[in-house]
MDAnalysis code that builds the backbone (N, CA, C; Angstrom):
import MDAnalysis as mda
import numpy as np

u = mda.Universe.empty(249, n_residues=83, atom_resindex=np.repeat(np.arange(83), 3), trajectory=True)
u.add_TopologyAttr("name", ["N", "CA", "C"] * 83)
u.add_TopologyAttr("resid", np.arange(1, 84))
u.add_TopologyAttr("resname", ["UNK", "UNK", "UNK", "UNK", "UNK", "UNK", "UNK", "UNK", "UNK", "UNK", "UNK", "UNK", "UNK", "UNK", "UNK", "UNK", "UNK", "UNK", "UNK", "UNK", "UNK", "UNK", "UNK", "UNK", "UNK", "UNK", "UNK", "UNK", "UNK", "UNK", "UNK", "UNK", "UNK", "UNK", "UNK", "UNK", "UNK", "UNK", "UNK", "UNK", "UNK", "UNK", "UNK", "UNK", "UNK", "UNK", "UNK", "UNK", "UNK", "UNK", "UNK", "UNK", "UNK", "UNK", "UNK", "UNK", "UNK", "UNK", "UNK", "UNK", "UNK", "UNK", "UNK", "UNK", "UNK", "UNK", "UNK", "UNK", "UNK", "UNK", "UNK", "UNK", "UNK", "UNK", "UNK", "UNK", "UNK", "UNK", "UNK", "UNK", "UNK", "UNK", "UNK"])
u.atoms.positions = np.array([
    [0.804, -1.201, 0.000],
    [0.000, 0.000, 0.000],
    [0.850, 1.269, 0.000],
    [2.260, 1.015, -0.507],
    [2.728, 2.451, -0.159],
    [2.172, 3.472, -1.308],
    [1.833, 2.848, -2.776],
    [1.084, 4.040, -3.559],
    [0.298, 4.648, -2.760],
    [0.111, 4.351, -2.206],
    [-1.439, 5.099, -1.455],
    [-1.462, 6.048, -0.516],
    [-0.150, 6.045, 0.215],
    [0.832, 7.264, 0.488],
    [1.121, 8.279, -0.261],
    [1.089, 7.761, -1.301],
    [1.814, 8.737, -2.520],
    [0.316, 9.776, -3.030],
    [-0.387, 9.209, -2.905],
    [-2.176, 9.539, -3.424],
    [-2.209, 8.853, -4.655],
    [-1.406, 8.078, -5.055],
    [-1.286, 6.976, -6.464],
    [-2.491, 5.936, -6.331],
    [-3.902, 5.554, -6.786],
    [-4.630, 4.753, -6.799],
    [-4.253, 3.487, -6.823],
    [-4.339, 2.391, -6.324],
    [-3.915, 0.892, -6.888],
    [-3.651, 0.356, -8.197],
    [-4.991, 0.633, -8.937],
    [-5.111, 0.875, -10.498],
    [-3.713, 1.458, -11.265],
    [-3.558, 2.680, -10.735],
    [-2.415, 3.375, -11.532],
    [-1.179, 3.143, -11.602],
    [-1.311, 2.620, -9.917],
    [0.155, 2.088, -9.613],
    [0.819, 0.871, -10.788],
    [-0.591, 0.123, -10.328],
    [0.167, -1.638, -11.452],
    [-0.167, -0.859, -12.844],
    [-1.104, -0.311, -13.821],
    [-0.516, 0.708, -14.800],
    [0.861, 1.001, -15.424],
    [1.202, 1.835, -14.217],
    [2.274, 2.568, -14.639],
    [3.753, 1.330, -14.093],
    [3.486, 0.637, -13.349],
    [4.262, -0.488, -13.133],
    [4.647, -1.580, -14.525],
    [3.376, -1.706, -14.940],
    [3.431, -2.606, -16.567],
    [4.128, -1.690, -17.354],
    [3.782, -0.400, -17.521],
    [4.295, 0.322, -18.159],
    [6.069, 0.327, -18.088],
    [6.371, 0.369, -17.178],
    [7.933, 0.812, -16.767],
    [8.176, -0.503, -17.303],
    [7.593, -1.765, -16.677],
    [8.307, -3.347, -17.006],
    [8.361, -3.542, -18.565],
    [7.316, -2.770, -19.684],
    [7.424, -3.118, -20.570],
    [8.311, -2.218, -21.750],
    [8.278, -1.207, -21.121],
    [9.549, -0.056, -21.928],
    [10.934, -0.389, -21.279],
    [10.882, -1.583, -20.399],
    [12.471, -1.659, -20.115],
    [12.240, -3.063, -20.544],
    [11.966, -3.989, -20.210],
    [11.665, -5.517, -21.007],
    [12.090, -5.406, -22.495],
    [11.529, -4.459, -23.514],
    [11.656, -4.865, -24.670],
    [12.941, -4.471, -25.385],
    [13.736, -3.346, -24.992],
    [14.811, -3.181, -25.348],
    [15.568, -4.451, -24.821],
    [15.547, -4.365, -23.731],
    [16.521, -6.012, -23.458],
    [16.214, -6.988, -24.071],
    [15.041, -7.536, -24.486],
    [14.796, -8.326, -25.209],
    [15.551, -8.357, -26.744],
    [15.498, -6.752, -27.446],
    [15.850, -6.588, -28.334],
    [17.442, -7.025, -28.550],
    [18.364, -6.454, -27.743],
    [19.917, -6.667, -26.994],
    [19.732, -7.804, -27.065],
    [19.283, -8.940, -26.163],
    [19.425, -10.175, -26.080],
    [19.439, -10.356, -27.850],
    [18.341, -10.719, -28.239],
    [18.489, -11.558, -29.600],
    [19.326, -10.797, -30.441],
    [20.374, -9.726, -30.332],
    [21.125, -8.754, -31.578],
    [22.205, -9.895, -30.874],
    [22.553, -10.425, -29.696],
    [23.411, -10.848, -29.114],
    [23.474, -12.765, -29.408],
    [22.575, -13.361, -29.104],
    [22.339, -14.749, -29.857],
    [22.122, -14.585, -31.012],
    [21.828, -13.709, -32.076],
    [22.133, -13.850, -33.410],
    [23.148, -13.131, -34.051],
    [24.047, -12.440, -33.589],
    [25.420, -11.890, -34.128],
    [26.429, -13.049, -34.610],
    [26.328, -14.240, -34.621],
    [27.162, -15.138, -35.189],
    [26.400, -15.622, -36.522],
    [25.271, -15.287, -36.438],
    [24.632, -15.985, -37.668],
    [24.835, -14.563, -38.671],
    [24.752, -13.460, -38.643],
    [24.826, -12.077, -38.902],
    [26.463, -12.275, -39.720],
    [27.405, -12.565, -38.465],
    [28.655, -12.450, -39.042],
    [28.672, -13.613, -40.571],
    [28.520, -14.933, -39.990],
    [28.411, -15.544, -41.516],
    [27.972, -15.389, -42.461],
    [26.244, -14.976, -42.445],
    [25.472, -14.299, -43.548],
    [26.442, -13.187, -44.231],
    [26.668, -12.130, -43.418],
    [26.839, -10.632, -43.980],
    [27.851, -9.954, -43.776],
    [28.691, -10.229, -42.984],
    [30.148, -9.749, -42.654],
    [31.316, -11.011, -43.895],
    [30.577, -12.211, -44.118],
    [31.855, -12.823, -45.129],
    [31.964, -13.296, -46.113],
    [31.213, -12.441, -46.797],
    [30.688, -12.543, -47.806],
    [30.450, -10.912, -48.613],
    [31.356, -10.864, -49.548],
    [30.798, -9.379, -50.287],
    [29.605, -8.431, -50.315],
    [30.283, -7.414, -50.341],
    [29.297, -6.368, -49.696],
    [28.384, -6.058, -50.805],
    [27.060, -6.000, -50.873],
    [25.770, -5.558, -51.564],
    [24.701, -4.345, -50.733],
    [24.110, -4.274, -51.581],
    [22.934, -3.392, -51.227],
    [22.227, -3.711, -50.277],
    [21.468, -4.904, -50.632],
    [21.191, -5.692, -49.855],
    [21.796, -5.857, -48.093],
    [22.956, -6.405, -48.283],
    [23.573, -6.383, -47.197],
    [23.792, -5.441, -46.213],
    [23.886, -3.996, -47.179],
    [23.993, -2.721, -46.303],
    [23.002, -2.377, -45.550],
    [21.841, -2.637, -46.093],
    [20.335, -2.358, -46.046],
    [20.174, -3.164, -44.256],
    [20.792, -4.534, -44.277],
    [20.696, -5.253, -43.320],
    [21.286, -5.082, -42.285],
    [22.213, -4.481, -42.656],
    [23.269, -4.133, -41.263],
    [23.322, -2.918, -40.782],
    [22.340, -1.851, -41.267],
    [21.786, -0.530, -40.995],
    [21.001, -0.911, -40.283],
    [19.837, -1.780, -40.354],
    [18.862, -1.906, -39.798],
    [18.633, -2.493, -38.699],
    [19.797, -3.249, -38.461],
    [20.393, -4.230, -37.452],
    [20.945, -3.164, -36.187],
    [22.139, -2.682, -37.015],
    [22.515, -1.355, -35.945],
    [21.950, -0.188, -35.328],
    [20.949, -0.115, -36.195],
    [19.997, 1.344, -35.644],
    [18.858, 0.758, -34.703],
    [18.585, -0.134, -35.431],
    [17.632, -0.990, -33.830],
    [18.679, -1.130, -32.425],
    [19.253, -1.543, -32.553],
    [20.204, -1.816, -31.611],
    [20.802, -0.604, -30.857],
    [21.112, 0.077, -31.450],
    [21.173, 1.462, -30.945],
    [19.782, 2.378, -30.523],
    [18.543, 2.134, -31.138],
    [17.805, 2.720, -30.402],
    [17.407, 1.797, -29.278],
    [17.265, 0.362, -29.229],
    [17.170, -0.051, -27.893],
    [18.007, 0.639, -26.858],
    [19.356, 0.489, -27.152],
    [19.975, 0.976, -25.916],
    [19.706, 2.124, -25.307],
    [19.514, 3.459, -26.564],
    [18.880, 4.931, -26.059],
    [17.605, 4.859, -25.336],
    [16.956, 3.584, -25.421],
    [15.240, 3.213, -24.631],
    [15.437, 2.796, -23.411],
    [17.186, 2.262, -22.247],
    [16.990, 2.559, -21.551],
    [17.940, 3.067, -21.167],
    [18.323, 4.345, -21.304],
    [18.722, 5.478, -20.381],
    [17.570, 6.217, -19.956],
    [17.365, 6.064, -19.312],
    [16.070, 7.498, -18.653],
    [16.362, 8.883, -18.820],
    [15.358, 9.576, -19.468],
    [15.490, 11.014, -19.756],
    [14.731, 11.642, -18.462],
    [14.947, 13.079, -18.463],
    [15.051, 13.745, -17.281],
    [12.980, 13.636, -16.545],
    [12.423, 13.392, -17.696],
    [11.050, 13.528, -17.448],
    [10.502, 12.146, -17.036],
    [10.243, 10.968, -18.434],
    [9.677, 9.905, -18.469],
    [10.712, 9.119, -18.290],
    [10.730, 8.047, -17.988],
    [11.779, 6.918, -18.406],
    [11.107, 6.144, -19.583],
    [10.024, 6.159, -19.755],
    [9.209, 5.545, -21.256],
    [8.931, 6.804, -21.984],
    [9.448, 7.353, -22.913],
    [8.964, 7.789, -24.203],
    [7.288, 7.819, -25.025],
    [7.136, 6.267, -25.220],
    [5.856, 5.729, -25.634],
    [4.617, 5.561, -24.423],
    [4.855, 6.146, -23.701],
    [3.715, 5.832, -22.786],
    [2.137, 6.480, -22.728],
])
């Protein structure tokens, strides 16, 4: 019951609780699998000549990956962005 100290309803509390678990859950999630599939990545697309294609893949690979990580540093307001 300490929300309730706070004047935070019960409701809002588990809310905004899912909320926090799921804007920090999915970037890690994301990390995890860039991390169990970086060996399959390297064989596909790192050894093997470079294409369009390929560039296309490893942009898309890295910029996800990089915006996960920017999803959890907490900014000065929200720690979720999407909320």
């Amino acid at each position: 019951m300490a929300w309730m100290f706070a004047g935070i309803s019960g409701a809002a509390y588990e809310d905004a609780s899912l909320t926090y678990l799921t804007c920090s859950l999915l970037p890690v999630l994301n990390i995890y699998e860039y991390i169990i599939t970086f060996s399959q990545e390297v064989d596909t697309v790192w050894k093997r000549p470079w294409t369009k294609i390929s560039v296309l893949l490893i942009s898309a690979r890295w910029a996800m990956l990089a915006f996960a990580v920017l999803q959890l540093i907490p900014n000065s307001s929200k720690v979720c962005q999407y909320h």
